[in-house]
C-alpha positions as CSV (number, residue, x, y, z in Angstrom):
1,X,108.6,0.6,-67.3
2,X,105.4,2.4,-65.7
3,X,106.0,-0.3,-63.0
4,X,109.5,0.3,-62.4
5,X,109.3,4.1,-62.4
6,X,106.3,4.6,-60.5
7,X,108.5,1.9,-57.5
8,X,110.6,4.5,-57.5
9,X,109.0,7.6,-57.5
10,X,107.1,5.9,-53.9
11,X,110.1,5.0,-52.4
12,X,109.2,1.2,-52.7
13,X,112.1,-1.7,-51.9
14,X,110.3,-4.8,-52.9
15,X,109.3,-6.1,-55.9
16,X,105.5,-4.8,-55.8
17,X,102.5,-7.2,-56.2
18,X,98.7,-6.8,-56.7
19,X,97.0,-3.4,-55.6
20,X,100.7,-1.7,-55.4
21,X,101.7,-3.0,-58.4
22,X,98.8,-1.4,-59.9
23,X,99.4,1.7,-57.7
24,X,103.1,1.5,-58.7
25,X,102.0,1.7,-62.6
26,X,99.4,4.3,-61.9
27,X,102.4,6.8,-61.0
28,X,104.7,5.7,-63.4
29,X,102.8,5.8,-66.1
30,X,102.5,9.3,-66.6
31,X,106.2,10.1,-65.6
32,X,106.6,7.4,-68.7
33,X,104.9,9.1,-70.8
34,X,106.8,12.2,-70.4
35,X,110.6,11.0,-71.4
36,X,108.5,9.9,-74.4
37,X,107.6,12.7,-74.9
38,X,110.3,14.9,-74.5
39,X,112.8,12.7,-76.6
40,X,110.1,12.8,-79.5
41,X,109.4,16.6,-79.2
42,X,113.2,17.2,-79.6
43,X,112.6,15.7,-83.6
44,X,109.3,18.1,-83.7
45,X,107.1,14.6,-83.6
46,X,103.8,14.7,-81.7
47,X,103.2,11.3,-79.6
48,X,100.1,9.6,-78.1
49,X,99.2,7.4,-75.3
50,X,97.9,4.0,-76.1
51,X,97.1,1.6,-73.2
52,X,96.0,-1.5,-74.0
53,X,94.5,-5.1,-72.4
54,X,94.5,-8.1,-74.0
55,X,90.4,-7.6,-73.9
56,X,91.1,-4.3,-76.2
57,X,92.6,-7.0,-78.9
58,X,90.2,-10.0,-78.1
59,X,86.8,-8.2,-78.0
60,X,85.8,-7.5,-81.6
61,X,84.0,-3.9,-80.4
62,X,87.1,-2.6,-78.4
63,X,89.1,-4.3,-81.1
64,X,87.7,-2.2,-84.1
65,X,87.8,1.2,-81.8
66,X,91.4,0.8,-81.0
67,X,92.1,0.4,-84.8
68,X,90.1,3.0,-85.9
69,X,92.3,5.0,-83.1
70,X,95.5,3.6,-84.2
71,X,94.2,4.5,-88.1
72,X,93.3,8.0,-86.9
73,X,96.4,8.6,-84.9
74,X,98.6,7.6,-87.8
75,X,96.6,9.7,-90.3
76,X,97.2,12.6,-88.2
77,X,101.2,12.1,-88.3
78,X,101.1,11.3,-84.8
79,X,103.1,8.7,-83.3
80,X,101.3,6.0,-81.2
81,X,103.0,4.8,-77.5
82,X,101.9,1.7,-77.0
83,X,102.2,0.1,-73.9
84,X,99.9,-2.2,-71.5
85,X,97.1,-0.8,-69.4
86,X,99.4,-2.4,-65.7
87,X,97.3,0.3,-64.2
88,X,94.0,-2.2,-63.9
89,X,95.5,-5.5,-65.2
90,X,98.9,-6.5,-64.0
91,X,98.0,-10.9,-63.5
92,X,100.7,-11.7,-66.2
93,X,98.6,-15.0,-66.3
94,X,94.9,-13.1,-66.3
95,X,92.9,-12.7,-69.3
96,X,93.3,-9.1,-69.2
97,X,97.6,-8.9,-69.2
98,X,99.7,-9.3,-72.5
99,X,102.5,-10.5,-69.5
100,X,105.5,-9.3,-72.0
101,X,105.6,-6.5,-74.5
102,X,106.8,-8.8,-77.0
103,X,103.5,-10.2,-77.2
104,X,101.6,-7.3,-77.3
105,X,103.4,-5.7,-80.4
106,X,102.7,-8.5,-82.3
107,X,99.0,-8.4,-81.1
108,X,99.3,-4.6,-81.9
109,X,101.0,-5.6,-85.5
110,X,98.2,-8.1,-86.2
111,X,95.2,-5.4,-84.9
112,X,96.8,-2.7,-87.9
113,X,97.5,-5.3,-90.1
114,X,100.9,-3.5,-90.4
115,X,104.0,-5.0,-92.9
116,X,106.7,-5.4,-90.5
117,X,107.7,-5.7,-86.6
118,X,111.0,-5.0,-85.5
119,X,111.8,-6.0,-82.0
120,X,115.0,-4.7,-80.2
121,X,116.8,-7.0,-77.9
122,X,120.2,-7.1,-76.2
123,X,121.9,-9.2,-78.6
124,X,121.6,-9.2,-82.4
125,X,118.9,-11.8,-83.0
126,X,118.7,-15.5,-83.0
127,X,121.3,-17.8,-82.2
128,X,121.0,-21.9,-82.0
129,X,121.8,-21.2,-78.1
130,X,123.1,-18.4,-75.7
131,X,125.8,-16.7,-77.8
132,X,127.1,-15.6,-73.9
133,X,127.4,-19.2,-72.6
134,X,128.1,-21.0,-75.4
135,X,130.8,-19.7,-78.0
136,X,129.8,-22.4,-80.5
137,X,126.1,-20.8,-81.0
138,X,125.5,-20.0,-84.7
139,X,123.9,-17.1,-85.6
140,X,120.3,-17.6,-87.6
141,X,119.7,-15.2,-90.1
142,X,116.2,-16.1,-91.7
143,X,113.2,-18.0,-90.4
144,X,111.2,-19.0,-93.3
145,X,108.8,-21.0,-91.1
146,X,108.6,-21.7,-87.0
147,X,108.7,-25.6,-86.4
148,X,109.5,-26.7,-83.7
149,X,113.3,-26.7,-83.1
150,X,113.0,-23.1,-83.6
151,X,110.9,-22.9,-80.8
152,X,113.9,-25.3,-78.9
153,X,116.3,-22.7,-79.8
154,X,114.6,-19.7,-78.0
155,X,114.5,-20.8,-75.3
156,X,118.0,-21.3,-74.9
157,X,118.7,-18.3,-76.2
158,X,117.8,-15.6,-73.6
159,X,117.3,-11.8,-73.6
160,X,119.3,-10.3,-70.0
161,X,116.9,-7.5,-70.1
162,X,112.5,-7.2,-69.8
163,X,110.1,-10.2,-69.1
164,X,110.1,-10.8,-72.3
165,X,113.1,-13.3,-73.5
166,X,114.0,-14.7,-76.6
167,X,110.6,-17.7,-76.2
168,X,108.6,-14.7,-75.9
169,X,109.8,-13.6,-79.5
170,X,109.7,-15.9,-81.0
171,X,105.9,-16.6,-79.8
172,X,105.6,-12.9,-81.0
173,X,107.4,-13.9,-84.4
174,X,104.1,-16.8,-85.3
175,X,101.3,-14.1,-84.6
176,X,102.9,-11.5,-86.5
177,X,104.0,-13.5,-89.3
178,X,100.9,-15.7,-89.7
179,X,99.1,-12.4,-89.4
180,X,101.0,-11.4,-92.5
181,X,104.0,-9.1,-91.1
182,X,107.7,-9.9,-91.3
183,X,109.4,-9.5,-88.2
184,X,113.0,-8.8,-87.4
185,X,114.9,-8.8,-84.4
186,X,117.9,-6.7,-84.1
187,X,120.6,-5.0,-81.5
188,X,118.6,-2.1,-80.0
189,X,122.2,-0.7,-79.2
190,X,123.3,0.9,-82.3
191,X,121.5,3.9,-82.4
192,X,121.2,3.3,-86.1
193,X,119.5,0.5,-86.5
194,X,116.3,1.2,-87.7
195,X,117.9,3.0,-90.9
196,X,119.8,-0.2,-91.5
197,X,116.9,-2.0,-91.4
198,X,114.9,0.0,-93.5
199,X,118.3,-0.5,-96.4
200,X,118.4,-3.8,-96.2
201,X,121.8,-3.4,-94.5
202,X,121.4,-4.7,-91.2
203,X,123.0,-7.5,-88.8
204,X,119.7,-9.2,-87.4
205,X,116.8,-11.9,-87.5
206,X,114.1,-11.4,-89.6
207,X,111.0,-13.8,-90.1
208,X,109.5,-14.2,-93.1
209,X,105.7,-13.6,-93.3
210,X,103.9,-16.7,-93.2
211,X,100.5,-15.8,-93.6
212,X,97.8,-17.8,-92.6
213,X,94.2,-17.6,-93.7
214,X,93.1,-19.4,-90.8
215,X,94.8,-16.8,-88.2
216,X,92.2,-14.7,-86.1
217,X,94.0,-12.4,-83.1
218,X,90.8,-13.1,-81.0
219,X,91.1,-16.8,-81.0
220,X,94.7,-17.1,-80.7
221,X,94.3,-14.6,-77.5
222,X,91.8,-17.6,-76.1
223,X,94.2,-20.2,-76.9
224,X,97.1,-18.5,-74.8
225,X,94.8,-17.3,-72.3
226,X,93.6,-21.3,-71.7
């Protein structure tokens, strides 16, 4: 988004790369911020800033200030704006990028230990292929457990929008839920959503918490990062 906005703002044609993808997010980030900001001030809600790198997640110092942040943030009614730090890191293969936000909010949903993710996409959820190609895709309703034919089915079934696609959720879906969180995913569309989600009432994919004992963000951040 900072990206994409901050292209604009210059005037720039081509897809930006290196330094001017960094300049790019430097002057989009603020201009970001500010729709944020306006659409949250129009409910009376005060918003913060949050930009993170993989490094805030993986190294345990950086790790425990952003949570203490997060904590703070949260304690103070405030509602935290998460978004990645494109500004100084923008290698979506470096050890400093997440590379989608998918990943991130699950890194930021392990980091607060919170109870649930919920991830918007264009289409409702999860289907056994790309409901758009292929009408005989069936929808998936509950993930009790990733195996591997789950993982098959992602990445035929594609998000049109963002880096991230449906792969990139459900790689989100195993840190969140062996970090203890559910996760659903769900039509970002109906502006109604998240009320339907919070009543149990809702069209969408939800993962069922999977916690493992075992699971440490830092070391599954090293793993992804080679």
């Amino acid at each position: 988004g900072a990206v994409g906005i901050g292209k604009n703002v210059l005037g720039i044609i081509e897809k930006p790369a290196g330094s001017v993808k960094q300049a790019c997010a430097a002057v989009g980030q603020g201009r970001l911020m500010m729709i944020y900001e306006k659409f949250f001030a129009e409910y009376s809600q005060l918003t913060a800033q949050v930009l993170l790198t993989k490094e805030s997640v993986y190294s345990k110092t950086c790790r425990i200030h952003a949570r203490e942040t997060f904590e703070e943030l949260l304690a103070m009614n405030v509602v935290p704006i998460v978004n990645a730090n494109d500004a100084i890191s923008v290698d979506e293969d470096s050890y400093g990028n997440f590379g989608d936000n998918d990943t991130m909010s699950a890194d930021v949903a392990a980091l607060v230990e919170a109870d649930l993710l919920i991830m918007m996409s264009d289409i409702e959820g999860l289907y056994t292929d790309d409901p758009r190609t292929n009408p005989a895709a069936r929808f998936v309703h509950t993930v009790n457990r990733i195996d591997e034919e789950l993982e098959k089915m992602g990445k035929g079934a594609g998000s049109a929008v963002g880096t991230g696609g449906m792969a990139t959720k459900i790689e989100a879906a195993k840190i969140a839920t062996e970090a203890g969180a559910d996760m659903v995913i769900a039509n970002g569309a109906d502006v109604c959503i998240l009320h339907h989600i919070i009543d149990d009432d809702f069209t969408g994919t939800i993962f069922k918490a999977d916690k493992s004992e075992s699971f440490h963000i830092a070391d599954f951040i090293m793993e992804t990062i080679g």
